[in-house]
N, C-alpha and C positions, 0 to 999 in steps of 0.2 A: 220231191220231198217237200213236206209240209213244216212250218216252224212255231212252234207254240215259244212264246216269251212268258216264265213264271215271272209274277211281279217280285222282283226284289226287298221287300219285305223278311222272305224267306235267307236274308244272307244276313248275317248277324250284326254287323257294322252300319246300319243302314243311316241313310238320310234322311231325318224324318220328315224333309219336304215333301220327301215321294208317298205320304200319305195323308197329305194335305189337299183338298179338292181340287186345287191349281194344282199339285202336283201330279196327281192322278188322272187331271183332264191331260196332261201334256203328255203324259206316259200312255195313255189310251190312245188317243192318237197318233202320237209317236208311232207306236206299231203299228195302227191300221195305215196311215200314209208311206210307211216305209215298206208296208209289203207282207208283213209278218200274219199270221193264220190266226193265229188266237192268243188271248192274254188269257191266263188261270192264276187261280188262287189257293194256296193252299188250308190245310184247317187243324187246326188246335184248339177250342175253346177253352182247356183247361190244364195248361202241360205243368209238369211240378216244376219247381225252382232249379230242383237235381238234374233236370232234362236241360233246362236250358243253359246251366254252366256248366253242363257237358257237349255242348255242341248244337243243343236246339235251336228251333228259332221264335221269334213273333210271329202274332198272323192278325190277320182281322178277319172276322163276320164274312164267309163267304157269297154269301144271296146280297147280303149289301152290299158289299161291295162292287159284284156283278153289275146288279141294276144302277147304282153309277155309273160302270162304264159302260151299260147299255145305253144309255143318255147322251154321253158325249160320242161315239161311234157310230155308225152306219154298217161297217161290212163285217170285222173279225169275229169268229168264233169268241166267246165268252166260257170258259171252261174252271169247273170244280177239277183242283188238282190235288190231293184229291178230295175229296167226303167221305166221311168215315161213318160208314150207314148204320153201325148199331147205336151212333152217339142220340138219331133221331129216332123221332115216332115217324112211321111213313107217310102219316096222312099231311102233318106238318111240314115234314120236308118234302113230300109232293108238291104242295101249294105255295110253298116258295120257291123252287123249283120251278112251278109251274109261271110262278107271276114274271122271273127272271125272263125265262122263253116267249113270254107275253110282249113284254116292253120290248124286247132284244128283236123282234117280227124273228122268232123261231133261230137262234142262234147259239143255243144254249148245248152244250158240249159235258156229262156228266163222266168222270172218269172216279170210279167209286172202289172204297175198301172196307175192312175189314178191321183194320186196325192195330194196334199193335204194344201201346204206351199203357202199361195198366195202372200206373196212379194216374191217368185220366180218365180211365173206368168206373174207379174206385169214387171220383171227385162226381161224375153224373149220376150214377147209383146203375151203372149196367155192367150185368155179369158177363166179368170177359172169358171165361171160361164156352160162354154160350154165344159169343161174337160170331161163330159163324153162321151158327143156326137162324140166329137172329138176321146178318146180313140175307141172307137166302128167302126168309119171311118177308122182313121189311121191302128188297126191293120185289117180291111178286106182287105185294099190296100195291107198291108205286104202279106200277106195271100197269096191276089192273087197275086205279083208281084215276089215271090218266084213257084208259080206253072203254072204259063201261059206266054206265050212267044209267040206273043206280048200281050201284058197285056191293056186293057183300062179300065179307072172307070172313072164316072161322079157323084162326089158326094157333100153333101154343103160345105166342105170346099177343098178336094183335085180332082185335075181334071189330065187326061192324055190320051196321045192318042199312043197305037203304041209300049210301051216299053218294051226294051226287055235288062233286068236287067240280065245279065251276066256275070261271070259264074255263074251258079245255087248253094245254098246250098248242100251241101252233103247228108244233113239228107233229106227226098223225103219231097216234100212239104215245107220245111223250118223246122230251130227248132223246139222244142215242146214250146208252149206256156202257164206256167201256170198264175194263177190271183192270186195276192195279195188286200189284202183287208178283211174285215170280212164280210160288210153288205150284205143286200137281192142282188145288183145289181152284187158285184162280185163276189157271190155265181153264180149266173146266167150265169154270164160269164166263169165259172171256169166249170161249167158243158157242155158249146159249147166247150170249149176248153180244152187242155191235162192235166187241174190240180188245182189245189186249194194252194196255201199259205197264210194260214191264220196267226195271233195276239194272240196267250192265253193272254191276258193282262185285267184289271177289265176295269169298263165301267169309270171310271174317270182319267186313264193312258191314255186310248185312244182317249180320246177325242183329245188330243193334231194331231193328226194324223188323224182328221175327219172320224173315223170309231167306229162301235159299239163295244162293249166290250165284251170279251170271258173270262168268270170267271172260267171256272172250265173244268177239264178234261171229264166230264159226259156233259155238251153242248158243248165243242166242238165236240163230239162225235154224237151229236144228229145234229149237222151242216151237218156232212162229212156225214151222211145217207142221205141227202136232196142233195147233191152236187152228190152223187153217183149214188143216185136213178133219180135226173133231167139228169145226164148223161146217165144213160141208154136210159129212153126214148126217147132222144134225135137221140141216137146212135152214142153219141160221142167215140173216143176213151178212153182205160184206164184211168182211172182219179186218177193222183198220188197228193198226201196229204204232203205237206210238211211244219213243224210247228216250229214256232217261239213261245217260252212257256217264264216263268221265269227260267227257268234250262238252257236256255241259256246259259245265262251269269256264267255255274257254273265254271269254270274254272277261272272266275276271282273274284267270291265268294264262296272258296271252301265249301261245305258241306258235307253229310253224303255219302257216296258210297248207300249204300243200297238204303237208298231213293230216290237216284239219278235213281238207276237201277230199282226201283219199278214205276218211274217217267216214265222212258223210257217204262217198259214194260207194263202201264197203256195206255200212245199213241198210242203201237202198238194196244193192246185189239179195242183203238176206229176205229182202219181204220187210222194212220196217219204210212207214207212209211218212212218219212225220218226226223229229225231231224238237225237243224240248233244253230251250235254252235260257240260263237265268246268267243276267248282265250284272253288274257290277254295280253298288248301291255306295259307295262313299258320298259321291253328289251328284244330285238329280244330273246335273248339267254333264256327266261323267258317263252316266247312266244312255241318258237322250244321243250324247256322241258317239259313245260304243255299238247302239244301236242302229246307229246311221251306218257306220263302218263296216261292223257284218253286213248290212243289208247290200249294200255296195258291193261287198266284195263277193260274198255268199249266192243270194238272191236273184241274182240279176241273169 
C-alpha cells in the first residue's frame, strides 16, 4: 500500500502556518522523510461563500503550489487531487502541468475530474451542463499536445493548428492520468486511462459531490474488478486504484490501530494500491507529529 498525504489546507480549521513557505517546506519534507508517496492538492479556484459555510474548504493554486514542493523534495510523487479539467483550457493546463513534471524530474501524478459545484461553473464562464464533454476533449488535447510535436486537433470546443508545446514532460507521453469520480462514466474513463480514484463514502454523503455512493469495502471491490477488467480489454496501461475511505480522516479522528490496519489490509485484499490520507491541521507542529506517528506505526 501506497500513501498519498492531502495537504491539510483542505480541513477547515487550518493553521495558516501550514501555508506559509516555512511551512510548506516542513510539510514537504515531513512526508518525503517519513516515508509517505505523495503530497496532493486539492482545487477550487472559485467556490461560493454558500459552499464554504457549508462544509467546504480553502485551497491554493494547484501547479504553484506543486512546483514549491518540487523545490524543496527529491523523491515524493507531487499529485493534483484533484483538477477539475473543464475549469482549464488544455493547452494552458498542459504547460503547467508540463512545467510541474519538469522541475519535479518527472514526478507529477495527475488525478483529474469532472467536476461538480456549479456556481464555480458559473463564476469561470463553463457550461456545466457540457462538463463532460468538455472533460473528454480537453484531456485528448493534453494527451496529444504532450506526445506529438507539431500537435493539431479540430474539436467542438478546442481548435489548433501547428503546436509545438515545448519542453516535453519528462514522464514519455505526459503524467499518468488517473479519474476521480465513482460513477459508470468515470469508471470508464479510469479504465482508458492509468487509474481510478474513487469515494468510499454512502450514497447520501455523496450526493453533495454529484457522484454515486460507495458504501462498503466489498463494492468498492466489485468496482475495481470492472475498471481492471475494462482496462484489460482495452489494453490500457496498469491501472492503479487509489481510495479515499472514511479512515481518511483517521488522524484527525483517532481510532483503534488494529481496525485501522485491518481497514488498510481489507483495501489492499480488494485491488486498491494506495491510500489517501489527510492529517489534522489545528497546528503545524500537531500536523508534522501526527505524521510521524502513522508513519511509525503504519509504514514501517
Amino acid at each position: 500500500m501506497r500513501f498519498t498525504v492531502d495537504h491539510p489546507v483542505v480541513v477547515r480549521e487550518f493553521d495558516p502556518a501550514l501555508v506559509t513557505a516555512d511551512g510548506m517546506t516542513r510539510l514537504a519534507r515531513a512526508v518525503e522523510e517519513l516515508g509517505y508517496d505523495a503530497l496532493s492538492f486539492s482545487e477550487h479556484p472559485a467556490p461560493s461563500q454558500k459552499w464554504l459555510d457549508a462544509g467546504g474548504h480553502q485551497s491554493l493554486d494547484q501547479t504553484s503550489a506543486l512546483a514549491f514542493c518540487a523545490a524543496v523534495t527529491r523523491r515524493i510523487r507531487l499529485m493534483t487531487y484533484l483538477l477539475v479539467v473543464p475549469y482549464h483550457n488544455p493547452f494552458l493546463a498542459a504547460k503547467a502541468l508540463t512545467t510541474v513534471d519538469v522541475l519535479s524530474s518527472g514526478r507529477l501524478t495527475v488525478v483529474a475530474g469532472s467536476g461538480y459545484l456549479r456556481s464555480e461553473f458559473l463564476a469561470l464562464g463553463v457550461d456545466f451542463e457540457k462538463r463532460n464533454e468538455i472533460f473528454d476533449e480537453a484531456v485528448q488535447v493534453m494527451r496529444g499536445v504532450w506526445s506529438e510535436v507539431p500537435y493539431a486537433f479540430d474539436g467542438d470546443f478546442f481548435h489548433a493548428r501547428g503546436v509545438a508545446s515545448l519542453p516535453a514532460p519528462v514522464q514519455q507521453g505526459g503524467p499518468p492520468i488517473l479519474v476521480g469520480g465513482n460513477g459508470v462514466i468515470a469508471r470508464q474513463r479510469a479504465a482508458r486511462l492509468q487509474g481510478w480514484s474513487p469515494i468510499m463514502v454512502s450514497s447520501e454523503t455523496a450526493k453533495t459531490a454529484r457522484t454515486p455512493g460507495i458504501a462498503s469495502v466489498e463494492e468498492l471491490g466489485s468496482r475495481i474488478q470492472e475498471v481492471r477488467a475494462a482496462a484489460a480489454e482495452a489494453g490500457s496501461p496498469t491501472t492503479v486504484i487509489q481510495a479515499h475511505t472514511p479512515h481518511t480522516v483517521f488522524l484527525q479522528k483517532p481510532g483503534s490501530v488494529e481496525e485501522h490496519r485491518d481497514h488498510l489490509g481489507r483495501l489492499a485484499e480488494v485491488g486498491v494500491d494506495s491510500f489517501v490520507l489527510r492529517p489534522p491541521a489545528d497546528t503545524i507542529e500537531h500536523t508534522l507529529d501526527a505524521l510521524q506517528e502513522y508513519a511509525e506505526t503504519f509504514l514501517g
